[in-house]
Residue, then its C-alpha position, 0 to 999 in steps of 0.5 A: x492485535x489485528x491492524x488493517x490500516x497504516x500510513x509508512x514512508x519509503x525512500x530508495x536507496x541511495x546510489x554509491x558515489x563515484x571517487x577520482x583515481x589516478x593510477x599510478x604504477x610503476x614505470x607507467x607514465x600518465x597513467x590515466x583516470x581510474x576512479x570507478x562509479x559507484x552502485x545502485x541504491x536498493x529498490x523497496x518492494x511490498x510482498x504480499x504473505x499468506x501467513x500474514x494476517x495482520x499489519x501490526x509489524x508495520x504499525x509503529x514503522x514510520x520509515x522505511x529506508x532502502x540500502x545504499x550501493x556501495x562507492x568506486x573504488x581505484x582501478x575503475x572498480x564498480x561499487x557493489x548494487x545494494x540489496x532490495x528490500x522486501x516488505x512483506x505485507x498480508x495478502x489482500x493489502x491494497x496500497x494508495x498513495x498518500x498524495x493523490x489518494x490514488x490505488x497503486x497497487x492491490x496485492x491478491x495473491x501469495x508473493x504478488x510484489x509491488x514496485x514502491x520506490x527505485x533506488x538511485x543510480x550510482x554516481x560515475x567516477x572519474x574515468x566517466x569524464x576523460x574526453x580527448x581534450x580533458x584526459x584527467x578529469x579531477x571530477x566525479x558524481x555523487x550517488x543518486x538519492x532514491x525514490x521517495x513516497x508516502x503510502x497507506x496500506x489497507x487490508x481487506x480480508x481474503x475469505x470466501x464468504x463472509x458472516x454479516x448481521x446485527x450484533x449478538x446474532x451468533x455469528x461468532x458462535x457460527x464460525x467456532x462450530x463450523x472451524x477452528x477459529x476462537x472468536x470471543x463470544x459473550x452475552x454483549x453486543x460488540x463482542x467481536x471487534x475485529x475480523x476472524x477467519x477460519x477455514x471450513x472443511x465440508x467434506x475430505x477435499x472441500x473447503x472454503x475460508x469463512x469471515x466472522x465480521x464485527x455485528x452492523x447496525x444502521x448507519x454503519x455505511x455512514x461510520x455508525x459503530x463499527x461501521x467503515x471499519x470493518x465493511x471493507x472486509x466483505x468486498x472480497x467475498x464471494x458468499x454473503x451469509x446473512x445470519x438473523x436471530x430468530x429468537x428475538x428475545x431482544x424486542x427486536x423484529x427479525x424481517x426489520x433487522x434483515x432489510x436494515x443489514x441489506x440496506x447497509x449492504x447496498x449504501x456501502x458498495x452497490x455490487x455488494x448487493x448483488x453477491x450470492x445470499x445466504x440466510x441463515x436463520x440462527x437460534x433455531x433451538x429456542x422456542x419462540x424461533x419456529x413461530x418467529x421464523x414463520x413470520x419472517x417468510x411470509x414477510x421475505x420477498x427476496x430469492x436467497x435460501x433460507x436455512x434454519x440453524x442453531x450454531x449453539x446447539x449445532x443443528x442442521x450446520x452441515x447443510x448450510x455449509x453444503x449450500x455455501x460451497x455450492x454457492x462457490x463453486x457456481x461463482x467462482x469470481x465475483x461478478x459485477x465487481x468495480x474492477x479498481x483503477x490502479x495508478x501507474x506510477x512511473x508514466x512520464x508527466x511533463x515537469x515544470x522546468x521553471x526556477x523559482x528567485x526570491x529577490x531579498x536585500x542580500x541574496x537571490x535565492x533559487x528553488x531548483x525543480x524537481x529534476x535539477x534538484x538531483x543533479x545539485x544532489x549527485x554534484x561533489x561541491x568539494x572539488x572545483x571542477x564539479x562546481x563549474x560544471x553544474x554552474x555551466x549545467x545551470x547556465x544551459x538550462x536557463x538559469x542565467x536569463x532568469x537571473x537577468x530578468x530579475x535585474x542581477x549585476x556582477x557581484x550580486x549573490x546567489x542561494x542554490x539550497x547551501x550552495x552560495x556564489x557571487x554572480x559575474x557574467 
């Protein structure tokens, strides 16, 4: 089954925590604090893979999780990093993220990686804490969760040229002639739906990967048949073999067919209009192609060759291929291409520090940003000592003025997420 579109959430690892020591040895008086931090949570990457051609491993994946860093120990012992995990997905995958919508990464080449989410920092122990004043802190860090987004992963095929037209043109039966591809080929319209690649060897060391694309109709730049769905497929393509039937046996008018495919063309990506042309005039064997094909050049304006072909009959293949290579060795990069604007991730954007109170008749309940979310997160709430410290770190950040503002008194009781204190100045 060919997938070339997922949505997947990832989640960094989260780091190891941080424990409280003590040694204790003997005839050590007052050892010392000896509780170690904890490791690092993996980072998540995706892996572009040659072998891949498919997103279908991915498809029924929702979430993927990074590992988590392994907790301190006693003897100020540091937890172990945890491994990074490694997506791997087909080369010429691009990534956006879900939210913004925004490109954040285009995978083009054979083990390209991409950064998607860091995993948290370990949690310090309680050696990390020993001051002159405090010299056995009974205090400790929990790990720090990691990253987490929300991506969709599209592929857009990696060939050299690719096989565009109207359905039941033979275009499948071109790419089986010319490679060892196996499209399925039958006397329907719509045979083809999805893409086929297939490697085209022109001479002992020449040779190009060509793409078979589902058949086009009008309106498939608006979504019309296979429309969108498959258009994607040619951006990367530095050849447009346009192939027309000739024979019209179908009632249909070979010069109207081309203009219709060319407009398609155009409406979905203007630069697409500007790659290299082929026109490969297929079923060329049948009888009424020659006068057909007479027809057709009157008609034709444009400056792309046209080469007379029958891919059933295999006549005059090995010329077109001939063309197409010369085509890509004269562009080796595609030329006019909208270079895509890939976001950065991890700029520094100011953060809204504010908190958020809800005044009700029995609590007043604060929603933490963002950034004191995960000091509520890494806080060990077991332990006394490091539930004063994040109340001080709260009251340094504001928290107690706003309460004020919002007409607190003694007594009165405070929400932070499953954390709940009676307020006293």
């Amino acid at each position: 089954m060919f997938v070339d579109e997922i949505e997947i959430s990832c989640q960094g690892g989260k780091g190891g925590n941080g424990v409280v020591a003590f040694r204790r040895e003997l005839k050590v008086a007052m050892g010392g604090p000896a509780g170690g931090s904890g490791g690092r949570g993996g980072d998540i990457y995706f892996v572009a893979e040659e072998g891949l051609s498919t997103l279908l491993d991915l498809r029924y994946t929702k979430l993927i999780k990074g590992k988590n860093g392994e907790s301190g120990a006693h003897k100020n012992m540091t937890g172990a990093d945890a491994d990074d995990t490694f997506i791997k997905v087909p080369v010429g995958s691009a990534i956006y993220n879900t939210k913004t919508g925004k490109l954040i990464a285009d995978l083009t080449s054979h083990q390209e990686k991409f950064l998607a989410c860091k995993g948290g920092r370990g949690g310090r122990g309680n050696t990390a804490f020993a001051t002159g004043i405090n010299k056995a802190p009974y205090l400790c860090e929990l790990g720090e969760p990691g990253e987490t987004i929300q991506v969709k992963i599209v592929l857009k095929v990696l060939a050299d040229c690719g096989l565009v037209g109207f359905p039941s043109v033979g275009k499948s039966t071109l790419i089986s002639a010319v490679s060892k591809a196996k499209p399925k080929i039958a006397e329907y319209h719509f045979t083809t739906i999805v893409p086929h690649l297939g490697i085209v060897g022109v001479d002992e060391d020449k040779s190009f990967v060509m793409a078979d694309l589902p058949g086009l109709i009008e309106g498939a730049h608006q979504g019309l048949g296979l429309g969108i769905q498959f258009l994607k497929h040619i951006e990367r393509c530095r050849v447009i073999v346009h192939v027309i039937d000739m024979s019209q046996t179908d009632g249909r008018d070979a010069y109207s067919d081309y203009l219709i495919i060319k407009d398609e063309l155009k409406n979905y990506k203007l630069e697409l209009e500007k790659r290299p042309v082929i026109i490969a005039a297929n079923k060329m064997d049948l009888p009424q192609s020659k006068e057909n094909l007479k027809k057709f050049m009157k008609q034709y304006k444009d400056d792309a060759e046209i080469i007379p072909i029958s891919s059933y009959a295999k006549d005059n293949l090995q010329m077109l291929l001939y063309k197409i290579s010369d085509l890509l060795d004269k562009n080796k990069v595609i030329e006019n291409e909208e270079k895509p604007e890939i976001e950065v991730e991890y700029n520094y954007i100011p953060e809204d520090l504010s908190f958020k109170i809800i005044k009700d008749e029995n609590y007043f309940t604060v929603e933490l940003p963002d950034k004191y979310q995960r000091i509520y997160l890494m806080t060990d709430f077991t332990k006394e000592e490091g539930v004063k410290r994040f109340l001080r770190q709260l009251r340094s950040f504001g928290l107690d003025e706003e309460l004020k503002n919002q007409g607190i008194e003694n007594g009165d009781t405070v929400l932070i997420n499953d954390f709940e204190f009676d307020y006293f100045l």
